[in-house]
SESEKE-714758 format. One record per residue: residue number from 0; x, y, z of N, C-alpha, C in turn. Coordinates in pm, whole numbers. Each point is the difference from the previous one (the first is absolute). Last residue first. Layout:
! residues N
   kolba   n_east   n_north     n_up   ca_east   ca_north    ca_up   c_east   c_north     c_up
     NUM        X         Y        Z         X          Y        Z        X         Y        Z
...
This chain:
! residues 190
   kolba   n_east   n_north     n_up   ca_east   ca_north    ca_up   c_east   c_north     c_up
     189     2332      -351    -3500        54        112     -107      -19       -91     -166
     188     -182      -204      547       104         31     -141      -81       102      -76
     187     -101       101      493        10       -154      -70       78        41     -137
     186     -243       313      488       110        -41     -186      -44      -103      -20
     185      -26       298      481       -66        -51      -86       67       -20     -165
     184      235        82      460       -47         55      -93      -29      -117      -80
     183      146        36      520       -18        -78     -123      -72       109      -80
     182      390         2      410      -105        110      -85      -25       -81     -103
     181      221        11      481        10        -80      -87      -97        49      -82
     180      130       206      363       147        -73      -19      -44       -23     -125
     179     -220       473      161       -17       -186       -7      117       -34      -32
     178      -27       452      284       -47        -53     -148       -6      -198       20
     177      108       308      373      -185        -38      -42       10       -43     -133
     176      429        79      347        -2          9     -141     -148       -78      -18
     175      110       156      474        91        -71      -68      -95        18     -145
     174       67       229      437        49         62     -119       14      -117      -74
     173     -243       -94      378       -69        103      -36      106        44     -139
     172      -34      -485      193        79        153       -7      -56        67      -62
     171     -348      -420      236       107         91     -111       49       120       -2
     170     -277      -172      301        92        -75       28      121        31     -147
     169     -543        80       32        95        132       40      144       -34       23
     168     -248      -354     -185        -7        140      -88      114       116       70
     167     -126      -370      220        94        -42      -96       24       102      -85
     166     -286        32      301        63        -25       80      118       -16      -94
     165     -446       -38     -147        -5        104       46      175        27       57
     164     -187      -434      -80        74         69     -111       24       176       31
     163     -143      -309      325       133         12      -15       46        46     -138
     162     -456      -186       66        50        187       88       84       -16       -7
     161     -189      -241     -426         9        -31      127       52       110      106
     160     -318      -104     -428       112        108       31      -22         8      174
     159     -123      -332     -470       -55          9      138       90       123       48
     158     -234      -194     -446       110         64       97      -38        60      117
     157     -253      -268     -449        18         45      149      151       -34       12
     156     -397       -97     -430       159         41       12      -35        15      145
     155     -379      -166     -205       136        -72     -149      107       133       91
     154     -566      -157      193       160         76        5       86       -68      -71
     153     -561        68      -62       134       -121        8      121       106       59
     152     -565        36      -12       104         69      -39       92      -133       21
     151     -570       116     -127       125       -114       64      135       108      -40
     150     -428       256      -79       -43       -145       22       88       -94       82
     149     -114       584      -84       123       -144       71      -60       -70       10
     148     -312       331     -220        95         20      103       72      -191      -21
     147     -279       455     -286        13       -116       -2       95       -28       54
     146     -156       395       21       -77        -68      -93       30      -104      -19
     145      204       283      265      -111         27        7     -108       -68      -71
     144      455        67     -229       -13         28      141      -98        25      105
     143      205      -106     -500      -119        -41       44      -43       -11      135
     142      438       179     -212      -162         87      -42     -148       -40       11
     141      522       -78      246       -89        -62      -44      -89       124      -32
     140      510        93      157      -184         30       35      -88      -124     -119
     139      532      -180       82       -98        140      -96     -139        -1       71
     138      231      -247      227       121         38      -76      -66       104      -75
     137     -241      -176      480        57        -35     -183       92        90      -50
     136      -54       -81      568       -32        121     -137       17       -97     -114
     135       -5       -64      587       -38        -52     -174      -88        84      -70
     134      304         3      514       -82        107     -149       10      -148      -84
     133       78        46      597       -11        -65     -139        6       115     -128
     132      102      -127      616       -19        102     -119       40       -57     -160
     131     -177      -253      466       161         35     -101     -122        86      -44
     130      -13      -173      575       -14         12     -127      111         8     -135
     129       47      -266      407      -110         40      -28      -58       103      -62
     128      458      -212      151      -111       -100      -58     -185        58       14
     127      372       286      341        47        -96     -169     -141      -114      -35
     126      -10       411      420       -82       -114      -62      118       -60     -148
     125      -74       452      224        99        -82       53       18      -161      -65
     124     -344       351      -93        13         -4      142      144      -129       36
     123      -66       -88     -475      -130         42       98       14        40      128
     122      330       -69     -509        -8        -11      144     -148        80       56
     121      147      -175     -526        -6        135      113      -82       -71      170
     120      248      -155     -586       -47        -38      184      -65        93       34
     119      -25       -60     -514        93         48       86      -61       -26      144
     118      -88      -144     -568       -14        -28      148      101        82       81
     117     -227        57     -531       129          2       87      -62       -16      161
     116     -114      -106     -560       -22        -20       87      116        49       96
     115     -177        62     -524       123        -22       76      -86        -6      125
     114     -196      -115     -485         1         94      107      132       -26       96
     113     -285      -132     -541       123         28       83        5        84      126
     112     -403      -243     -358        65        125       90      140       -48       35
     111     -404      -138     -400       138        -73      111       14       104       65
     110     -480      -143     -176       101        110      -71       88       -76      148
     109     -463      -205      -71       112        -54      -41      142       124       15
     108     -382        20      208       -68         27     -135      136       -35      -74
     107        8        25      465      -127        -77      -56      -34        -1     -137
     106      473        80      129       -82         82       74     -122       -94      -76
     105      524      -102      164       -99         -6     -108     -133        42       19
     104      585        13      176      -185         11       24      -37       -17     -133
     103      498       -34      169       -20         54      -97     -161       -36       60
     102      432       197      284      -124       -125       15      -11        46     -152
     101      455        77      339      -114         75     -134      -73      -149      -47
     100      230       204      502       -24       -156     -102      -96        95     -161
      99      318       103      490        -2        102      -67      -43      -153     -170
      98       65        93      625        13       -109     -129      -85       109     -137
      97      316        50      536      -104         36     -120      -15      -105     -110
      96      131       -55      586        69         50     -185     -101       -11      -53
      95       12      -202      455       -11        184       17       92        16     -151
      94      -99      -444      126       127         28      -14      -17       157      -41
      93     -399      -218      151        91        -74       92      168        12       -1
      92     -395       232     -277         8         50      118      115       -42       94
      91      -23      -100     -517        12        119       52      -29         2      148
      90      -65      -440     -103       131         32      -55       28       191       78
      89     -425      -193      -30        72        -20      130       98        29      -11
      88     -210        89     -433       -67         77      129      109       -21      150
      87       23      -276     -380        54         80       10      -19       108      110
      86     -205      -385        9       121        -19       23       61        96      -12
      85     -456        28     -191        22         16      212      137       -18       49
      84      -55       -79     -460       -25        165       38        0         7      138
      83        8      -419     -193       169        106      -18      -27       132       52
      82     -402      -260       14        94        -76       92      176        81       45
      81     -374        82     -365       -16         12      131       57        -2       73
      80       72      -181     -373       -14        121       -1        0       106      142
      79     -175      -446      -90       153        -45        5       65       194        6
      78     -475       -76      -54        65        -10      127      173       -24       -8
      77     -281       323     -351        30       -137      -12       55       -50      147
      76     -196       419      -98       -94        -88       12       75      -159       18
      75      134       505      149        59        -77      -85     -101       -95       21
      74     -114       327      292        28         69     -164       81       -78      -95
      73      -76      -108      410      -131        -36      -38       50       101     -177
      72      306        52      387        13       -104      -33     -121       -54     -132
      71      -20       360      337        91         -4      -89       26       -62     -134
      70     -452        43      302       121        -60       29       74        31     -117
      69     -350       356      180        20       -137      -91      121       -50       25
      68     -140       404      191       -90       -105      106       12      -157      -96
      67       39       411     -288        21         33      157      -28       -67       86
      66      -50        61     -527       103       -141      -11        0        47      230
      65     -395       107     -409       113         83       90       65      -122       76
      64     -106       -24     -532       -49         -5      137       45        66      112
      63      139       -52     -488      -197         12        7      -90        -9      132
      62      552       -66     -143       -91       -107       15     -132        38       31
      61      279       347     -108        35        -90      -89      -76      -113       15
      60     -101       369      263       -43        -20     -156       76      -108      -53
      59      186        99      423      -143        -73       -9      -99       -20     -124
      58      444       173       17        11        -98       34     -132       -80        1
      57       33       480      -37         8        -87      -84       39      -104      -56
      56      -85       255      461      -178        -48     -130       78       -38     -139
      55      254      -141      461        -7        106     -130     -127       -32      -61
      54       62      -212      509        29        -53     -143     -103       134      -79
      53      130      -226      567       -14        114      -89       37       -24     -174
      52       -5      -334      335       -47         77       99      -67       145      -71
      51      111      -560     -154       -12        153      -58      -61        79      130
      50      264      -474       75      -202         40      -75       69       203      -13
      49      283      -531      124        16        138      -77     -121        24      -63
      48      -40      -417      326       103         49     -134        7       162       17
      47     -294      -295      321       -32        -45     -117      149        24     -157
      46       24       208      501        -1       -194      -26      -36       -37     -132
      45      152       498      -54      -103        -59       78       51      -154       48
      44      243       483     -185        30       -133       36      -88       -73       93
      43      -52       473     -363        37        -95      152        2      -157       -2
      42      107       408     -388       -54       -113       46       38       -32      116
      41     -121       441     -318        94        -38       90      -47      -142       47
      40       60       331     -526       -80        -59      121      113       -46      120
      39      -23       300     -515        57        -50      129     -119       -62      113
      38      -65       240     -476        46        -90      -20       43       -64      153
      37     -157       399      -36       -95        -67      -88       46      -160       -7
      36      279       380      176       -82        -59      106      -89      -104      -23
      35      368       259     -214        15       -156      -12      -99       -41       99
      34       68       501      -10        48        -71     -126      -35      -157      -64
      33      -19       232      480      -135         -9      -62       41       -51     -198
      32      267       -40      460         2       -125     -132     -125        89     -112
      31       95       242      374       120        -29      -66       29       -85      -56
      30     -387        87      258        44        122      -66      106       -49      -83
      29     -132      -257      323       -74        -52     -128       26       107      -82
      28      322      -192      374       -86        138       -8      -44         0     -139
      27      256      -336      413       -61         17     -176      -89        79       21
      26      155      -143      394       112         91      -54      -50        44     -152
      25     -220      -346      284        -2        127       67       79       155      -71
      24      104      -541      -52       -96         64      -88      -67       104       29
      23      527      -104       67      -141          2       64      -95        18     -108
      22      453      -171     -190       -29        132       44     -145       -70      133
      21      449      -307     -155      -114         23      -35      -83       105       99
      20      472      -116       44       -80        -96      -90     -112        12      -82
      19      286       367      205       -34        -93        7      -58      -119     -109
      18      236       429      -50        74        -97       34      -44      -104       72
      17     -286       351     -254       119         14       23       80      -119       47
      16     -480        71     -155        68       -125      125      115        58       36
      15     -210       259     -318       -85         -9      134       72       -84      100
      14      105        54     -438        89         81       51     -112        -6      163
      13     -113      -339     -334       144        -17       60       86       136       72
      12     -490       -20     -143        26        -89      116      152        19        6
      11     -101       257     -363      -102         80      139       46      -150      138
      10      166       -97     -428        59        121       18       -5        66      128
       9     -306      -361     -192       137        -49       62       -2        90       32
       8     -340       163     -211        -4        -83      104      123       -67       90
       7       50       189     -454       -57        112      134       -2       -32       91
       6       64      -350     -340       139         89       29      -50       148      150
       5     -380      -263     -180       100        -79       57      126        31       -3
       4     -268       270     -273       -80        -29      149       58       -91       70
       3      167        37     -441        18        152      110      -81        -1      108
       2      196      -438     -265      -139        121      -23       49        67       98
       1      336      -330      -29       -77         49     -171      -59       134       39
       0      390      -303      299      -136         47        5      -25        87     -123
């Protein structure tokens, strides 16, 4: 994870779940993302797909709209697009893991963006498969923010961070040696 609004965001869900799968959405306290609030949303799980229950005013500047009652999904124009995004979407609820995709966008006026995307589960009253906790942030603040919004985006990377990594982490000796085995340094010929 790149941007500091999607490192926050994890940080805040993965110490929330502690050893479950995935936290309550009852448990998220908007106080404690206010850092990364601009950027975070929450998606329910309609018949129609993944629609925006809640969405950052600067999430919503980016596409010039308020994205609350919109389908998820509608923010990629191309259907084939579509399609991965709702897959991914099911992916995160049906295997309670994160997905972590950097999109590149193009904004109406031709300029490129870079943004990271992060999906996380969160449980409803008990409930799995109905809502996630999100952030899409760009990589750099845009200076045309307000002034010119999200035409089409693509995804070019995703990781997925499955719950047993959690599990694997702590599963390591605590005295064992953090340095690296293997160390590339940059060069070429002399």
């Amino acid at each position: 994870m790149k941007n500091p609004s999607t490192r926050l965001v994890f940080d805040y869900w993965d110490t929330l779940r502690g050893e479950r799968s995935a936290p309550e959405r009852g448990e998220i306290e908007p106080g404690a993302l206010r850092h990364a609030l601009a950027d975070t949303f929450v998606l329910e799980n309609e018949p129609i797909g993944p629609v925006f229950r809640l969405a950052g005013t600067r999430l919503c500047a980016l596409f010039g709209r308020e994205l609350r009652g919109r389908a998820f999904t509608a923010l990629w124009p191309d259907v084939e697009a579509q399609g991965d995004i709702r897959r991914l979407v099911q992916t995160v609820m049906d295997e309670t893991a994160g997905a972590v995709a950097g999109l590149s966008a193009q904004t109406q006026n031709g300029a490129t963006v870079h943004l990271e995307l992060l999906l996380l589960p969160l449980r409803y009253r008990g409930r799995t498969h109905a809502r996630i906790l999100g952030a899409l942030s760009p990589t750099l603040s845009p200076e045309w923010l307000g002034l010119d919004t999200l035409d089409s985006m693509r995804m070019i990377s995703l990781r997925m961070i499955w719950p047993d990594a959690r599990a694997l982490r702590q599963a390591e000796p605590s005295g064992q040696d953090k340095r690296p085995k293997l160390m590339l340094l940059p060069g070429g010929r002399v």
